[in-house]
C-alpha positions as CSV (number, residue, x, y, z in Angstrom):
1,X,89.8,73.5,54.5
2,X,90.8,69.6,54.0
3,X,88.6,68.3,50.7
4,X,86.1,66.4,52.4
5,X,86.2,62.3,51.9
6,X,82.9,61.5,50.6
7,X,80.3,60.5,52.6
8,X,79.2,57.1,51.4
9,X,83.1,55.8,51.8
10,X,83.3,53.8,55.1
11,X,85.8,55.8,56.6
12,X,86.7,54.0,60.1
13,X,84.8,51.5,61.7
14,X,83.3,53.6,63.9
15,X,81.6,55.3,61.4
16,X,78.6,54.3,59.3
17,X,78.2,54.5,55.5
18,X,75.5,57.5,54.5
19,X,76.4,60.0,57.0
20,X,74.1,62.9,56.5
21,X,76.3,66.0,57.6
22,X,74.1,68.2,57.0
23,X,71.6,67.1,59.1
24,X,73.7,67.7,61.9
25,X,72.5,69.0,65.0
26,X,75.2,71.8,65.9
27,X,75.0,72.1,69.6
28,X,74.3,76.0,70.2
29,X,77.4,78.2,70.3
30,X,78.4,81.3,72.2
31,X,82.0,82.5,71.7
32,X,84.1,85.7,71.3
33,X,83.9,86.5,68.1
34,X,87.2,87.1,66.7
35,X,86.3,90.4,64.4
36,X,83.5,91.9,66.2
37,X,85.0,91.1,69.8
38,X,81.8,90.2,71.0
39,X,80.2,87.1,73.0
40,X,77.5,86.3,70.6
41,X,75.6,83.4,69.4
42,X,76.5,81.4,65.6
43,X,74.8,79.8,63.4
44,X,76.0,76.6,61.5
45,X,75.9,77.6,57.2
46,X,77.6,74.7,56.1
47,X,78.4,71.2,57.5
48,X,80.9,68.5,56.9
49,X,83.2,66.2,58.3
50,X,85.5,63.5,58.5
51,X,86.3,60.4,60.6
52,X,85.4,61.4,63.8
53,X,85.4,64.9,63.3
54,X,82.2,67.1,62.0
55,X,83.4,70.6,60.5
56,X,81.2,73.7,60.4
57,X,81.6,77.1,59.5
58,X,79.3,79.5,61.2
59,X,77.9,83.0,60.7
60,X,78.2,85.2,63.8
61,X,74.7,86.8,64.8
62,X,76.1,89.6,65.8
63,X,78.8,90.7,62.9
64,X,77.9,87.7,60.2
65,X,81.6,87.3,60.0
66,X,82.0,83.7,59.3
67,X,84.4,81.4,62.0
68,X,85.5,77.6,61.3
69,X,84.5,75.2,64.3
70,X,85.5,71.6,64.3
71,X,83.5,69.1,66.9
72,X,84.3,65.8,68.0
73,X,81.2,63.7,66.7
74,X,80.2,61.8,70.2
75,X,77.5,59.2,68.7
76,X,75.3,58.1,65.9
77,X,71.8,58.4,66.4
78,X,68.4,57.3,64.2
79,X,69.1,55.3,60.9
80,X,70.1,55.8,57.7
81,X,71.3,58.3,56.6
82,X,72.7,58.9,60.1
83,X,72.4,62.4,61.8
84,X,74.9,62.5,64.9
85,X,75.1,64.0,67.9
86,X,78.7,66.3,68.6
87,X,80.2,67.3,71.7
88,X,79.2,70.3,73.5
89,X,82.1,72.2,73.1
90,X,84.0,72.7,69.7
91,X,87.2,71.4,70.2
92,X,88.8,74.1,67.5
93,X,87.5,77.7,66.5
94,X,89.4,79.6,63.8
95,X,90.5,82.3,63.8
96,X,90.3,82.3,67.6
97,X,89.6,85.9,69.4
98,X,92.7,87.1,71.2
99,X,92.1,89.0,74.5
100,X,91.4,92.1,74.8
101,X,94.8,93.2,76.1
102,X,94.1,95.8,79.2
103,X,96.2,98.8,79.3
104,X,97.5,97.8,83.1
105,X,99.3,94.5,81.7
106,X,103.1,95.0,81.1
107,X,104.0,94.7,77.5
108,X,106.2,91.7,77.8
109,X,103.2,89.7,79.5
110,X,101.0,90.8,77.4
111,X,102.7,90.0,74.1
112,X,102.9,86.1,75.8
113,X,100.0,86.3,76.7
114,X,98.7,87.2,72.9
115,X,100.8,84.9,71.6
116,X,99.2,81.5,74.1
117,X,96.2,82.1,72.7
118,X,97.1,82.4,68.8
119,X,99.1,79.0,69.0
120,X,96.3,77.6,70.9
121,X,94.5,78.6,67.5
122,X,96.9,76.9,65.1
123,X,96.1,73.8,67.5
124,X,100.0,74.1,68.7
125,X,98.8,73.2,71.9
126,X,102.5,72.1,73.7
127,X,103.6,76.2,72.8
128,X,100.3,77.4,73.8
129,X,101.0,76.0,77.2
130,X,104.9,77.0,77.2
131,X,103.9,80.7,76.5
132,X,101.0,80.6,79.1
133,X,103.4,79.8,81.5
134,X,105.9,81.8,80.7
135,X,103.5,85.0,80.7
136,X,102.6,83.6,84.4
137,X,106.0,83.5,85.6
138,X,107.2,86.9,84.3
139,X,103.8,88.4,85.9
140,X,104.8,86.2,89.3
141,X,108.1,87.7,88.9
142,X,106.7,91.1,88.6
143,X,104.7,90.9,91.8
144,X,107.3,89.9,93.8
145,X,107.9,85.9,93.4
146,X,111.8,85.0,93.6
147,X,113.1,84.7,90.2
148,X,115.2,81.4,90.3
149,X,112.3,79.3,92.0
150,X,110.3,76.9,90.0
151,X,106.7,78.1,88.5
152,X,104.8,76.6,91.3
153,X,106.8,77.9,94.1
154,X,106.8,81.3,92.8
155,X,102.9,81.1,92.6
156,X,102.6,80.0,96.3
157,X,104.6,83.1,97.2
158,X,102.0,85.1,95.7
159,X,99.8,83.6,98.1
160,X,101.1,86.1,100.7
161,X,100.7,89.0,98.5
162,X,97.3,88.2,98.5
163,X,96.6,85.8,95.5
164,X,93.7,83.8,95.7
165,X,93.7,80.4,97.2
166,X,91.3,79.4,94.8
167,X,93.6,80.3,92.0
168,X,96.6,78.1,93.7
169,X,94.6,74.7,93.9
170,X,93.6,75.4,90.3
171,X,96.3,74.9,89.0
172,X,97.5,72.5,91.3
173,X,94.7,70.4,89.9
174,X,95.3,71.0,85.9
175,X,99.2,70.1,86.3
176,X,100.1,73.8,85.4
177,X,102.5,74.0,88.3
178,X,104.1,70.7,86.9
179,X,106.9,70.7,84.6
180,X,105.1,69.6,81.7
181,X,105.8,70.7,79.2
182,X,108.5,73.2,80.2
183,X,110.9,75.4,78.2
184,X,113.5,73.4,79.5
185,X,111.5,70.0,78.7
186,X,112.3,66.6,81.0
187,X,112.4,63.3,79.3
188,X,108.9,62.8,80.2
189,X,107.9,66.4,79.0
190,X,109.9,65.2,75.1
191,X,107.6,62.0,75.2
192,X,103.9,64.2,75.7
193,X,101.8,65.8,74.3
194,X,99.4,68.6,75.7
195,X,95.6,67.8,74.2
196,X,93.3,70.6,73.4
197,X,91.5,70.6,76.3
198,X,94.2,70.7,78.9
199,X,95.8,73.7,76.8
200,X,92.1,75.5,77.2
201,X,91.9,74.7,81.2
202,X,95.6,76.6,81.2
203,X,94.5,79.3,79.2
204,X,91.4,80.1,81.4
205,X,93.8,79.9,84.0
206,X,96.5,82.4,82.7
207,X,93.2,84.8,81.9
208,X,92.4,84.4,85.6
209,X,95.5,85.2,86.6
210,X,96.2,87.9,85.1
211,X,93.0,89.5,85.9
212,X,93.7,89.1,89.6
213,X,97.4,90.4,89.5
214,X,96.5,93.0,87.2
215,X,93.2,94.2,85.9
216,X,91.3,94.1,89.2
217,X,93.3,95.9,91.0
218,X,93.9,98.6,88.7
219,X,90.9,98.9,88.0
220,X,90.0,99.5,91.6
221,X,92.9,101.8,91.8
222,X,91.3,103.9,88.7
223,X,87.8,103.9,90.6
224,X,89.6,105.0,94.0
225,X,91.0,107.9,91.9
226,X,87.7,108.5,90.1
227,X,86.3,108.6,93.8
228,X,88.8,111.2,95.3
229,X,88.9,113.5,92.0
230,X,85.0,113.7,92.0
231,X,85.4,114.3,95.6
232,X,87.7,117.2,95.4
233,X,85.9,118.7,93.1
234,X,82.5,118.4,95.1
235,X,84.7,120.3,98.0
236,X,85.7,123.0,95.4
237,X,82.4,124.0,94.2
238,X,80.9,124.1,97.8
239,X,84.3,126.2,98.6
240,X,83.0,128.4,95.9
241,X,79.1,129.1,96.9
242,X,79.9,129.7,100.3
């Protein structure tokens, strides 16, 4: 972790002297834990910060494995020494839980997949988003999408195969079906830069996605199965008795 500056230096002048981290009301926080694997609720053990950034590490309830968290402070409230209030949401956890792979993703989506998520934890946001959409448009591939059409084109095929609408104005609304940033990056991809929350909107995406392409439906395929095994079996043993 950076060496903290020390509190009673005025650090920007948006912030006051005699900031009391450690009065910091941490906004409650429910996240994947990233050794345990499960949603639980942390709690802040030690608070810091600098600039406009607080910093606390946390204690999982569940495992009491300890995460890093880092919040953008969003005002200063009561007097000196100055408590703050921080934004909802931590804009960085570390380490950050990879998905839970499921057994009915191909290998070379899932390893994109796995690999979107641990650059969105290193905060390389632009590769985050490259790998996200390149897991998407191998798994569009997969299902059928024409393999020299742009992302968004190949998405909107999938709309016949029974892709969710809801899915397709998604990310028609958070720019993924844009060309930016692309693995073959445009002049205007070379001059932006993806922010952490737009990298998190793509990510939920890509985890929707491949959920509807391929967890759900094998995992109805695997309950259909379940469903005719138990039923032939239920046919045997009456076979039997009578």
């Amino acid at each position: 972790m950076p060496k903290p500056i020390p509190a009673t230096r005025v650090l920007t002048p948006k912030i006051p002297v005699n900031v009391d981290w450690e009065k910091t009301v941490v906004p409650p926080t429910a996240i994947v834990c990233p050794y345990c694997n499960s949603k639980s609720h942390f709690t802040p053990v030690v608070r810091t910060g600098r600039r406009e950034r607080a910093w606390i590490i946390q204690k999982c309830d569940n495992c009491s494995e300890l995460v890093f968290t880092k919040y953008r402070v969003e005002s200063f409230v009561g007097r000196i020494p100055f408590p703050f209030k921080l934004d909802k949401d931590p804009e960085t956890v570390y380490p950050y839980a990879h998905p839970v792979t499921d057994p009915s993703i191909p290998e070379e989506v899932a390893h994109d997949y796995i690999e979107a998520f641990t650059c969105y934890s290193a905060e390389a946001f632009n590769a985050s988003v490259v790998m996200s959409r390149r897991a998407i448009q191998t798994a569009a591939i997969m299902k059928g999408a024409t393999r020299d059409k742009k992302l968004w084109e190949q998405i909107e095929e999938l709309a016949d195969k029974g892709l969710e609408k809801s899915l397709i104005d998604l990310a028609t609304e958070i720019r993924l079906l844009g060309n930016v940033p692309a693995s073959h990056p445009s002049e205007e991809d070379l001059t932006r830069s993806v922010q952490s929350e737009e990298c998190k909107q793509i990510l939920d995406f890509l985890e929707a996605f491949i959920d509807s392409v391929f967890i759900r439906p094998a995992k109805i395929e695997r309950m259909k199965e379940a469903r005719e095994t138990s039923k032939k079996e239920t046919e045997k043993e009456v076979a039997s008795k009578s």
